[in-house]
N, C-alpha and C positions, 0 to 999 in steps of 0.2 A: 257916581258909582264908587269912586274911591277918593277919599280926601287928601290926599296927594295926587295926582292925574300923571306921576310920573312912578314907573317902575323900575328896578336892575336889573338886569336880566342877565342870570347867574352860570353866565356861560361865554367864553373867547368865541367861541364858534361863528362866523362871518356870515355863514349861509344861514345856520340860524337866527342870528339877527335883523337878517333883510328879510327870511320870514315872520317874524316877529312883530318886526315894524308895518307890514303891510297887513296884518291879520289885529294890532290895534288902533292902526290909527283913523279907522272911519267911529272908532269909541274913544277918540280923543285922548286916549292915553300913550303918553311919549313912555321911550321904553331907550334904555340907557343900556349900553355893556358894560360890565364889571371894569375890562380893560380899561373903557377908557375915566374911570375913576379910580386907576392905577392900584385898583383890589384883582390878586392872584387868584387863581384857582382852587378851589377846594378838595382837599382828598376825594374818594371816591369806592372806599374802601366795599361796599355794600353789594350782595348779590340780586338785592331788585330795586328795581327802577324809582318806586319808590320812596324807598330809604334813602338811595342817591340824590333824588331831587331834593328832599328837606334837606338834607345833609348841607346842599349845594345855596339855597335859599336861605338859611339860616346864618351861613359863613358870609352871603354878602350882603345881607341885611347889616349883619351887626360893623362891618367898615365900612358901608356907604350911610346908613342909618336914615334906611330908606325903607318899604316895604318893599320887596323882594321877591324874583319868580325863579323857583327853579326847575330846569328842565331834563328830565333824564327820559332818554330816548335809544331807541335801537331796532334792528333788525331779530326777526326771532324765528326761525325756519322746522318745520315741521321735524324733517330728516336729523335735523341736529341737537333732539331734544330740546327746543326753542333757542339756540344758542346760535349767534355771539350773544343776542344779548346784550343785556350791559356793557358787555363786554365792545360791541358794534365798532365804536371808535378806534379801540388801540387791536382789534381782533389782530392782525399783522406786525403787532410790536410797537416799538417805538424805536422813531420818532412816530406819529402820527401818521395815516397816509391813505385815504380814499382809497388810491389806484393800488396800493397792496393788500387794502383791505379788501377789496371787490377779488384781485387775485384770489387771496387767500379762499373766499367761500367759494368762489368757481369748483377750484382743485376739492376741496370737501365735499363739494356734489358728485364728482366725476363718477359718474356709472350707474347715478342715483335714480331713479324712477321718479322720485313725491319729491314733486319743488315747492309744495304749498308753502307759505312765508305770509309774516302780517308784520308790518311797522306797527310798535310800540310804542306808544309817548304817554309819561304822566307830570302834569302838571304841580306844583305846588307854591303856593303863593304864601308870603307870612309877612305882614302887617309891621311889625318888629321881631327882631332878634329873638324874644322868647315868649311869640304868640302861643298860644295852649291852643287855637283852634285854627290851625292854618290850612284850607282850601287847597283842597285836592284834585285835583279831576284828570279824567284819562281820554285816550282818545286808540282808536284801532284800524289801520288800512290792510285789508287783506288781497293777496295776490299771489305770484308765483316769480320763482328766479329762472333767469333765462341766460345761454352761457356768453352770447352776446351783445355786448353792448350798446342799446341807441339810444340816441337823441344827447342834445349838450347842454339840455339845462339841471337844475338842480343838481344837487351835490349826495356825499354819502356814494348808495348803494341804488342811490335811483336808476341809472340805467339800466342796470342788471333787474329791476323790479319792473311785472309787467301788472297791471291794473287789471282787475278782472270784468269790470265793468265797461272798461273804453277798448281795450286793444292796445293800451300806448303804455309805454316805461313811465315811471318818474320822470323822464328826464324828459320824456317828447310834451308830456302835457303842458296847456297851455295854463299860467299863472292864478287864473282865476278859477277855473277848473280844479286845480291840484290843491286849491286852498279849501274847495269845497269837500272834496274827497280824502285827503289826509288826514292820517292819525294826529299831527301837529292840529290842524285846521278843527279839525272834530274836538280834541282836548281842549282849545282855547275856546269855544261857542260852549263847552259845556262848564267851563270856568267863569266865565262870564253872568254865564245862567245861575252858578252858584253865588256869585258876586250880588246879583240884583236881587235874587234872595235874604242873604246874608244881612243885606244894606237895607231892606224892606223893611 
């Protein structure tokens, strides 16, 4: 599928990573973090998700000089003009911080009626540093935000996220499940599908 079977995957992100790993490797491809090939972070300067991930994909392509995934992802809520957004990660500032990012959108909902929300994710994959055709794909979980929180797995915004199909958060479902219904999990199956094309 790909003549290196090994990726970077253009993101610090921990949770992301262990979903990463368990969503390629029944496809045999090993999937590396930038971290630990001692390449930083790339800016992020960009208002959609898209721009972000090439952006992201391109800067660790070219210091690992590998082909390269990158990931820009987020929450996007009806009531808030689809926003955080891009923004998902640092909504709360910095430093970094899940549990004041989840604060933060609670208090933004407070009084709100429409909690409709969809997880965001797009893919982009680039072969080398100044691929012209680098593999896109996206993927979309829609749901609603709830103001509290359950279940302890998964990371982000997942508890506060309920699934409109199961009854259960992010956080309650179970691993196999939450791979099949995710906006992560839907982007990778359809990146792949692009992959076997591409390679065909």
């Amino acid at each position: 599928m790909l003549s290196v079977p090994r990726l970077v995957l253009a993101s610090g992100n921990a949770g992301k990573l262990r979903e990463f790993h368990r969503l390629f490797a029944p496809f045999g491809i090993d999937v590396l973090a930038q971290s630990e090939l001692g390449i930083g972070e790339a800016d992020e300067p960009h208002v959609t998700f898209v721009e972000n991930a090439l952006a992201k994909a391109r800067h660790a392509s070219a210091h690992a000089r590998l082909p390269a995934l990158g990931d820009d992802s987020g929450i996007c809520v009806r009531a808030l003009d689809g926003g955080p957004g891009v923004l998902s990660a640092r909504y709360a500032g910095e430093p970094k911080s899940d549990a004041r990012n989840n604060d933060t959108l609670i208090a933004a909902l407070k009084g709100v009626a429409d909690r409709r929300a969809h997880y965001a994710c797009v893919l982009v994959l680039v072969r080398h540093p100044e691929d012209p055709e680098p593999i896109i794909a996206e993927g979309a979980w829609h749901g609603t935000i709830i103001d509290v929180p359950r279940g302890n797995g998964g990371f982000g915004y997942d508890s506060h996220f309920l699934d409109g199909s199961t009854g259960l958060t992010g956080a309650e479902l179970p691993l196999q499940l939450k791979n099949e219904l995710s906006h992560r999990g839907k982007a990778i199956r359809a990146l792949l599908a692009r992959l076997k094309e591409a390679d065909a």
